[in-house]
N, C-alpha and C positions, 0 to 999 in steps of 0.2 A: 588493514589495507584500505576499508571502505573511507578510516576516519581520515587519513594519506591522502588522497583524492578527494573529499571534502577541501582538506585544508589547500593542497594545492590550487584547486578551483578557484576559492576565495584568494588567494594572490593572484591569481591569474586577471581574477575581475576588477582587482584591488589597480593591476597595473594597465588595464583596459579602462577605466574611471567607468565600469558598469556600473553606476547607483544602484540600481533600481534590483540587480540579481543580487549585487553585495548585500544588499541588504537582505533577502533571500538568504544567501547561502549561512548571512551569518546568527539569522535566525533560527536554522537548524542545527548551526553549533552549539547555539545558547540552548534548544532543545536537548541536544545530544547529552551537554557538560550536565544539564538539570538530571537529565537519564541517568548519567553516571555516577553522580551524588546520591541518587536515590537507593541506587543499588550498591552503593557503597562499594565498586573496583570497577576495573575499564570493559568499557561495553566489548562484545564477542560483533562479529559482523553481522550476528542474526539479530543479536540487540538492536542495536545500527538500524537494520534493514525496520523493524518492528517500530523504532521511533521514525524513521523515513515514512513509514503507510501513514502513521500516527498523523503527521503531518500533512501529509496529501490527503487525508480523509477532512484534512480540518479545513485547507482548502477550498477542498470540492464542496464542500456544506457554506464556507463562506460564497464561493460567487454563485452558488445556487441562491441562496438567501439577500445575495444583492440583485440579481437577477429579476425575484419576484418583487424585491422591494422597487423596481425601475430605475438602477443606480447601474448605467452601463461601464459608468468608467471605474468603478472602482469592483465593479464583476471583470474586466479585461484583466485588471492587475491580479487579480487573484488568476485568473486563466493562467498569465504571464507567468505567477511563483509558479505552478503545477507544471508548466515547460519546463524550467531549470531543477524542480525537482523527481520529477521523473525518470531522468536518465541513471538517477542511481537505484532506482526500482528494480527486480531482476524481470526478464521478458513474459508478458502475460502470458498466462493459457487460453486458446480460442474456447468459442461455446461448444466447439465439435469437439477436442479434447477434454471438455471438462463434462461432455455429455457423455464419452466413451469411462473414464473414472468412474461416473453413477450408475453405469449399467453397469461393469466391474463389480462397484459395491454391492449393487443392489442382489446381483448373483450368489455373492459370496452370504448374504445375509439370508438368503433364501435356501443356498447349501447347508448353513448350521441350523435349521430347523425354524429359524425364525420368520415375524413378518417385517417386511421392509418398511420402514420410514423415516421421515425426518432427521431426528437425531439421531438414528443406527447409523444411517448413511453418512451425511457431517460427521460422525466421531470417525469413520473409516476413511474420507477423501480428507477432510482438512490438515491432518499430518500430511497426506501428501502433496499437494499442492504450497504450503507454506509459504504463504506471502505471493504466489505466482497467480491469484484469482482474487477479485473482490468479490465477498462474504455475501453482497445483493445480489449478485451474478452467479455466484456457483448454486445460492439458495432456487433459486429460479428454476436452474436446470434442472435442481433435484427436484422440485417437485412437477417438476414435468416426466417423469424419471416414474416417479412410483404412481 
């Protein structure tokens, strides 16, 4: 379904002359197809979903890294993939949800006799969140949490 609306998007942009997203979009097809040779059968939407982060992490590190290097136009363009590739992201979880999860965990880690930390905690939200928090952001909370 997710790969159906990749592929649609990219004709859509194909028949709008968007250079700039085509090239985008058709970069995380080329991601996607490399995904799916690796794993040797067709990606499942969580796959999908797991090389979409893959790619907006790699992003987010390039116009960060253009950013400090003083290269503003080619930090925008990176800005720019992250807009077209976002919207196949599923909806974040705010810091208030993802603080309510850690107290969740951190109770439940307390009820089985244990002490709460770091990775008790991460091994009990990160299933549940799945792709819906970035990894710097949930860490945050948890340690604000214990």
């Amino acid at each position: 379904m997710l790969q159906q609306t990749i592929e649609t998007d990219i004709k859509k942009a194909m028949l709008a002359r968007e250079i700039d997203k085509l090239s985008c979009l058709r970069m995380l097809k080329s991601a996607l197809q490399n995904a799916a040779i690796a794993a040797q059968h067709e990606l499942s939407d969580a796959e999908i979903m797991a090389v979409i982060q893959k790619e907006v992490k790699k992003r987010k590190e390039a116009a960060e890294l253009y950013k400090n290097a003083n290269q503003p136009e080619l930090q925008a363009h990176e800005e720019q993939n992250l807009v077209w590739l976002t919207p196949y992201l599923p909806v974040q979880l705010s810091e208030s949800e993802l603080k309510d999860l850690a107290v969740k965990a951190k109770e439940q880690i307390i009820a089985s006799g244990q002490t709460a930390n770091l990775g008790a905690m991460m091994k009990i939200i990160i299933p549940q969140v799945q792709g819906r928090a970035d990894g710097a952001i949930l860490k945050a909370v948890v340690e604000q949490i214990i």
